[in-house]
C-alpha positions in Angstrom: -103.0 46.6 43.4 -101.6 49.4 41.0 -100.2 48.1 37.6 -97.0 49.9 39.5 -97.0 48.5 42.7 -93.6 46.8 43.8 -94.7 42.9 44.2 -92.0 40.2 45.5 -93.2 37.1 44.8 -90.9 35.0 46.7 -90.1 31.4 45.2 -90.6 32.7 41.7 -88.9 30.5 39.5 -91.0 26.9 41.0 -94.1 25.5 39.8 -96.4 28.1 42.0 -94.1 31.0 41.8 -93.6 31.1 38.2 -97.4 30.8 37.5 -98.0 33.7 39.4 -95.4 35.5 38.1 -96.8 35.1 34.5 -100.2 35.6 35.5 -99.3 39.0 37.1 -96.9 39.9 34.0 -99.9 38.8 31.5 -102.2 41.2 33.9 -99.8 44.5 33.2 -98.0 44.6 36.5 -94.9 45.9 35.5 -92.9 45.9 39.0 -92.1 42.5 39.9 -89.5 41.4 42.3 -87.7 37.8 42.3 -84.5 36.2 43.6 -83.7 32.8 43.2 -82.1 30.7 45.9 -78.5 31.3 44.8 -79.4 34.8 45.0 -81.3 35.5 48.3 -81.4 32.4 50.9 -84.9 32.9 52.6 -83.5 30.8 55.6 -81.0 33.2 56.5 -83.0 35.9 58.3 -80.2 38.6 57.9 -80.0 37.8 54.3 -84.0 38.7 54.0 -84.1 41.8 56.0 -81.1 43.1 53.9 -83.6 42.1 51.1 -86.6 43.9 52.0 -84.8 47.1 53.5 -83.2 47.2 49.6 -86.5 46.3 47.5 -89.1 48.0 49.7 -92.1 45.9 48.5 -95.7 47.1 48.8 -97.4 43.6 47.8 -95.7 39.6 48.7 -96.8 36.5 47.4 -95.1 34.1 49.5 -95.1 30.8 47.2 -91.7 30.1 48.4 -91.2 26.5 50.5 -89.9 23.4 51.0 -92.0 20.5 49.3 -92.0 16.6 47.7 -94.2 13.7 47.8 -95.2 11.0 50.3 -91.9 9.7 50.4 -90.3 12.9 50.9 -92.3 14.0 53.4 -91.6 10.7 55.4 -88.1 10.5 54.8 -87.0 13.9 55.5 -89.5 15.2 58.4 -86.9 17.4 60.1 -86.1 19.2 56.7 -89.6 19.7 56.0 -90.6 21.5 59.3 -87.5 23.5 59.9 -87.0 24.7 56.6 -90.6 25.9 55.8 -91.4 27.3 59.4 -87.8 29.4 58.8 -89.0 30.3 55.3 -92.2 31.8 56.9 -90.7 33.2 60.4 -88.6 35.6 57.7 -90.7 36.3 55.0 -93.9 37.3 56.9 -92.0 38.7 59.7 -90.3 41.3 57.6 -93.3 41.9 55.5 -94.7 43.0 58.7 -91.4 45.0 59.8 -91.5 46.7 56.4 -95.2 47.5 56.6 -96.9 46.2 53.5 -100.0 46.7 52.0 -101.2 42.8 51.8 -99.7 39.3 51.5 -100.6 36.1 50.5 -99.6 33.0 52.3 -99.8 29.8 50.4 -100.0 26.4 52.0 -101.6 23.4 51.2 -104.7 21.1 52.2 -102.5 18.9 53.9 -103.5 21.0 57.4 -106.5 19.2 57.5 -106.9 16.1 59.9 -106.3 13.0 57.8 -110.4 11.7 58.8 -112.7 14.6 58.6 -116.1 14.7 56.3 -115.1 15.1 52.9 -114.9 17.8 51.1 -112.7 19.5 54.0 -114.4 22.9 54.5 -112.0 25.3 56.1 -113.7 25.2 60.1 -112.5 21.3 59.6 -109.1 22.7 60.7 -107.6 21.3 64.0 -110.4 19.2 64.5 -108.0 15.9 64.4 -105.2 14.6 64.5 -103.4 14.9 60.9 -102.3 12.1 58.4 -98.6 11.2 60.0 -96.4 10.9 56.5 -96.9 14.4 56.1 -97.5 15.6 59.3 -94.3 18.3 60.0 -94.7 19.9 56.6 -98.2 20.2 57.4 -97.7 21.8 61.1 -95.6 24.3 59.5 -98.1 25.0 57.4 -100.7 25.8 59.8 -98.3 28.1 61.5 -97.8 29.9 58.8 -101.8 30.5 58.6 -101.7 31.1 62.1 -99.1 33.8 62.5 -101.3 35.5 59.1 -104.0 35.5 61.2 -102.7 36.7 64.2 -100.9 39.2 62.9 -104.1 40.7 61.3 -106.2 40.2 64.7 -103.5 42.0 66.8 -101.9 44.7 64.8 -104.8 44.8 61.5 -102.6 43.8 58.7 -104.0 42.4 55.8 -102.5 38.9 55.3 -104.3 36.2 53.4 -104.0 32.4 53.8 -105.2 29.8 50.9 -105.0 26.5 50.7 -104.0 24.9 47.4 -105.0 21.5 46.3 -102.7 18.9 44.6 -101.0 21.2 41.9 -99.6 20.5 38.5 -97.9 22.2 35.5 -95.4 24.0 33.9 -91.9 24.3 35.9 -93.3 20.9 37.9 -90.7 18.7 39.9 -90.0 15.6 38.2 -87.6 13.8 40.6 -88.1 10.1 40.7 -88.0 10.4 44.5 -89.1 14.0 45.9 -92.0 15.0 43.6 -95.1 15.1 43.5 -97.4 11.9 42.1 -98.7 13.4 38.8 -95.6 14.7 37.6 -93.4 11.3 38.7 -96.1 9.3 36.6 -96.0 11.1 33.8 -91.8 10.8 34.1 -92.2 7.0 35.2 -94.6 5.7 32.4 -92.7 8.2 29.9 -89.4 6.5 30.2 -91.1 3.3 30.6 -92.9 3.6 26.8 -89.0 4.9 25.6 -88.0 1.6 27.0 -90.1 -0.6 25.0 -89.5 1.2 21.7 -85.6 0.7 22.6 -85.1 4.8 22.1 -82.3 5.3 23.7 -81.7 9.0 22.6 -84.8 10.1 24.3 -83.9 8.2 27.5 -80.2 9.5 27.5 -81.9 13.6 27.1 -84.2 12.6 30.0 -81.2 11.6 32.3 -79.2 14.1 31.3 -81.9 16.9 32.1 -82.6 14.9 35.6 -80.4 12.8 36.3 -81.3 9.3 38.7 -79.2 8.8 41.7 -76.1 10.2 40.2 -77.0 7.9 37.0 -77.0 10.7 34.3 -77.4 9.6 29.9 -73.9 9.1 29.7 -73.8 6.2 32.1 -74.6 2.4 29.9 -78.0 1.0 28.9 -77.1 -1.3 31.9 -76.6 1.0 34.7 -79.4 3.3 33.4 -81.9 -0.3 33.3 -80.6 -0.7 36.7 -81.1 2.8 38.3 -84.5 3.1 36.2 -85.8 -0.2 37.7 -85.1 0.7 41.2 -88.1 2.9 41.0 -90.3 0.4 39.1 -89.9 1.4 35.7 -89.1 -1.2 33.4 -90.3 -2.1 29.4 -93.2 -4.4 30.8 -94.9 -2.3 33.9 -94.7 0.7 36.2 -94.7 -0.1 39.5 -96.6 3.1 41.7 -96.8 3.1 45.5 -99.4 2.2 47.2 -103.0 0.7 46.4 -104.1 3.0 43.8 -107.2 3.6 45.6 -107.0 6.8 47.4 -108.9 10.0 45.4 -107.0 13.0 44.9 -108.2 16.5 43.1 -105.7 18.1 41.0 -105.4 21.8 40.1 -104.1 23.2 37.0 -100.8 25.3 38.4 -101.8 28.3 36.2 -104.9 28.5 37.1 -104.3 28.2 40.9 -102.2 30.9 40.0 -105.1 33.4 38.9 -107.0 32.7 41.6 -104.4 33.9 43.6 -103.8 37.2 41.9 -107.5 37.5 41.7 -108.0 37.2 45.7 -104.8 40.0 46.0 -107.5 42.0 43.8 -110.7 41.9 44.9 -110.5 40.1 48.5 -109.5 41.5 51.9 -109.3 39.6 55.2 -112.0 41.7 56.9 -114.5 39.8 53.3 -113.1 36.5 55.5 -114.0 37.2 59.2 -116.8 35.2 60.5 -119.5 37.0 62.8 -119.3 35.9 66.3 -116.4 36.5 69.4 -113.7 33.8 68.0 -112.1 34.9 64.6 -110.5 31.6 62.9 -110.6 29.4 59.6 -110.4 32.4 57.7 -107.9 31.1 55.2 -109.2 30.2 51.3 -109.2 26.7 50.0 -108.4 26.5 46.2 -109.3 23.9 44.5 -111.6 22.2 41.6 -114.0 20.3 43.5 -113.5 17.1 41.8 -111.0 13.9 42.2 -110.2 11.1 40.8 -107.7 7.7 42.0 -104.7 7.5 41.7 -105.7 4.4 39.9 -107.5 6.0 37.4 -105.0 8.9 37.1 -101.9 6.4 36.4 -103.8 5.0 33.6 -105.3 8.9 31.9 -101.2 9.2 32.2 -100.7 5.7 30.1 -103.2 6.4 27.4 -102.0 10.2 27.2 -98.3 8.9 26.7 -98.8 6.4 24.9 -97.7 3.1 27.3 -98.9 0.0 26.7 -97.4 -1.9 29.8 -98.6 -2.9 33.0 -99.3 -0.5 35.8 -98.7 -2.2 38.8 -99.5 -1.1 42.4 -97.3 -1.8 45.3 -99.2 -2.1 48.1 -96.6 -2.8 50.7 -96.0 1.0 50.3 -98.2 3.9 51.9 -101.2 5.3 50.7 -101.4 8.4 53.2 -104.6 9.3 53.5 -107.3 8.2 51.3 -109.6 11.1 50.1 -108.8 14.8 50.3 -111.4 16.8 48.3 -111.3 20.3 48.9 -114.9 22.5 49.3 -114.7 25.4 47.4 -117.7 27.1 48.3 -116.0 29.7 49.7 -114.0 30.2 46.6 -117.0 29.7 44.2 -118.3 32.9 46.5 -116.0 35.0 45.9 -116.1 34.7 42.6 -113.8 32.4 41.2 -114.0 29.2 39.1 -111.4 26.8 37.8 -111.9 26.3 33.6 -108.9 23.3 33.4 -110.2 19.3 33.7 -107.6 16.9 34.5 -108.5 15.1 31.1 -106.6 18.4 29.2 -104.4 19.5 31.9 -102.2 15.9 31.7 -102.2 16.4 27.8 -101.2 19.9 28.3 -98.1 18.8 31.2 -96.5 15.5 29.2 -96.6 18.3 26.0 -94.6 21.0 28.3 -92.2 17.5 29.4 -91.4 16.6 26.0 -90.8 20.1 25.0 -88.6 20.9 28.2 -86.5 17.8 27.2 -86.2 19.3 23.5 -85.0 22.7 25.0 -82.1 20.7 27.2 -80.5 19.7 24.0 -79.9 23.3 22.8 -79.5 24.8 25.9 -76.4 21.5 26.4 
């Protein structure tokens, strides 16, 4: 890509999009395009085609979707697969209308089947059925990997699919209910430890900022106890779903972020085409290579905030599915290796919280 070149990067302003964003302004690329929601609804087809007829983009990072945690993806399943297949249907559809030079797709390693050999290579795609909490989100996924690689087979575009891990960072979601699970510990056990030292100023900034069902910091110590224990927060223990047992890998947002520029650099989707008649599984998976439990992670979180409850497990609550360990030979071929360990990038996240919650106050 030319330092000039006109890039969209389309969901610009959330935890993916914004990394990329920086990384591509750090790298010298000096024409980036961004809209936020308010601005440009990527569900509303007519609304995108107006979009790219205007902007005329040579390069798209489609980071843009629809995303949330277990419960999220349970809860709202018709939201998840609608939504992110529309997202998609527009976005890569006019990319293709508008003739760009390349695009990156971003999904997640949620397309693979819930029991496959771990780590998931990419050929492990479609080789089972998938994990069922998450299953729409992840079908729209794969679609949207599909219709990249279609598109390249039948007309010779150059449209690249990779498959982030669990991600984390600055700009992360910390909604009680529709995040993801590193960034809702880190909020959980945070206003848990602000419970025991009875500061209520720092509770009232942090439900102000985000507020919990309606419940915002102007609300009483008793509703705000109340709300805050309906999702198992309290002075004396966290409560977390599930068992604590399942092993997750977790990828520092930024760096997923320069892999991602990095494959727009130096990889093309005919470097990804396997020898032989069938053409498939030629998407990227990102990822570190490494997990941990959840177990484990919930209590790196307490020592890094500084909690010393309880950290219960509810295990009348779901799981979903138990190991998902990315291979990243692939990656680690072309040339790219991840530098952040969870250790650093958890200290590194609950210093970008407490700093966010800081800012609120001025910008109030």
């Amino acid at each position: 890509m030319k330092k000039d070149a006109r890039i969209y990067v389309a969901g610009h302003r959330g935890l993916v999009g914004s990394a990329i964003w920086n990384n591509l302004r750090s790298k010298g690329y000096t024409q980036l395009i961004g809209r936020s929601h308010g601005e440009l609804d990527l569900l509303d087809p007519l609304a995108v085609r107006r979009f790219f007829d205007e902007e005329r983009p040579e390069y798209v990072f489609l980071a843009a979707a629809h995303v949330g945690g277990i419960m999220a993806n349970n809860t709202y399943r018709a939201d998840f697969i609608y939504r992110n297949l529309q997202i998609q249907q527009n976005v890569i559809g006019e990319s293709f209308r508008h003739g760009i030079e390349k695009l990156l797709f971003l999904g997640s390693t949620c397309i693979y089947p819930r029991d496959i050999p771990q780590p998931m290579k990419e050929e492990a795609l479609l080789t089972a059925p998938l994990e069922y909490t998450n299953e729409p989100y992840a079908i729209a996924k794969i679609a949207g990997l599909k219709m990249c690689e279609s598109f390249n087979l039948q007309y010779g575009t150059n449209y690249i699919a990779v498959m982030p891990t669990n991600l984390y960072g600055p700009n992360d979601n910390f909604h009680l209910e529709n995040s993801h699970v590193l960034p809702a510990m880190i909020r959980k056990i945070h206003l848990a430890r602000c419970l025991v030292q009875n500061d209520w100023t720092a509770i009232r900034r942090d439900m102000n900022l985000r507020p919990v069902n309606d419940v915002d910091g102007t609300a009483s110590e008793e509703a705000i106890v109340a709300v805050l224990a309906g999702y198992g927060i309290e002075a004396a223990a966290v409560s977390l779903w599930g068992t604590g047992k399942p092993l997750r890998e977790f990828l520092w947002s930024e760096e997923m972020a320069d892999a991602c520029v990095y494959i727009m650099e130096h990889v093309d989707f005919d470097d990804l085409k396997p020898s032989g008649k069938e053409i498939r599984n030629c998407h990227i998976n990102i990822g570190t290579g490494k997990e941990l439990s959840i177990g484990s992670l919930a209590h790196l979180i307490r020592k890094t905030v500084g909690y010393d409850g309880e950290i219960r497990f509810d295990s009348t609550k779901p799981d979903g599915t138990m190991r998902k360990l990315t291979d990243v030979t692939k990656l680690h071929a072309l040339g790219w290796h991840h530098n952040v360990e969870i250790e650093e990038g958890v200290e590194r996240l609950y210093r970008w919280y407490l700093a966010d919650l800081e800012k609120s106050d001025s910008r109030a």
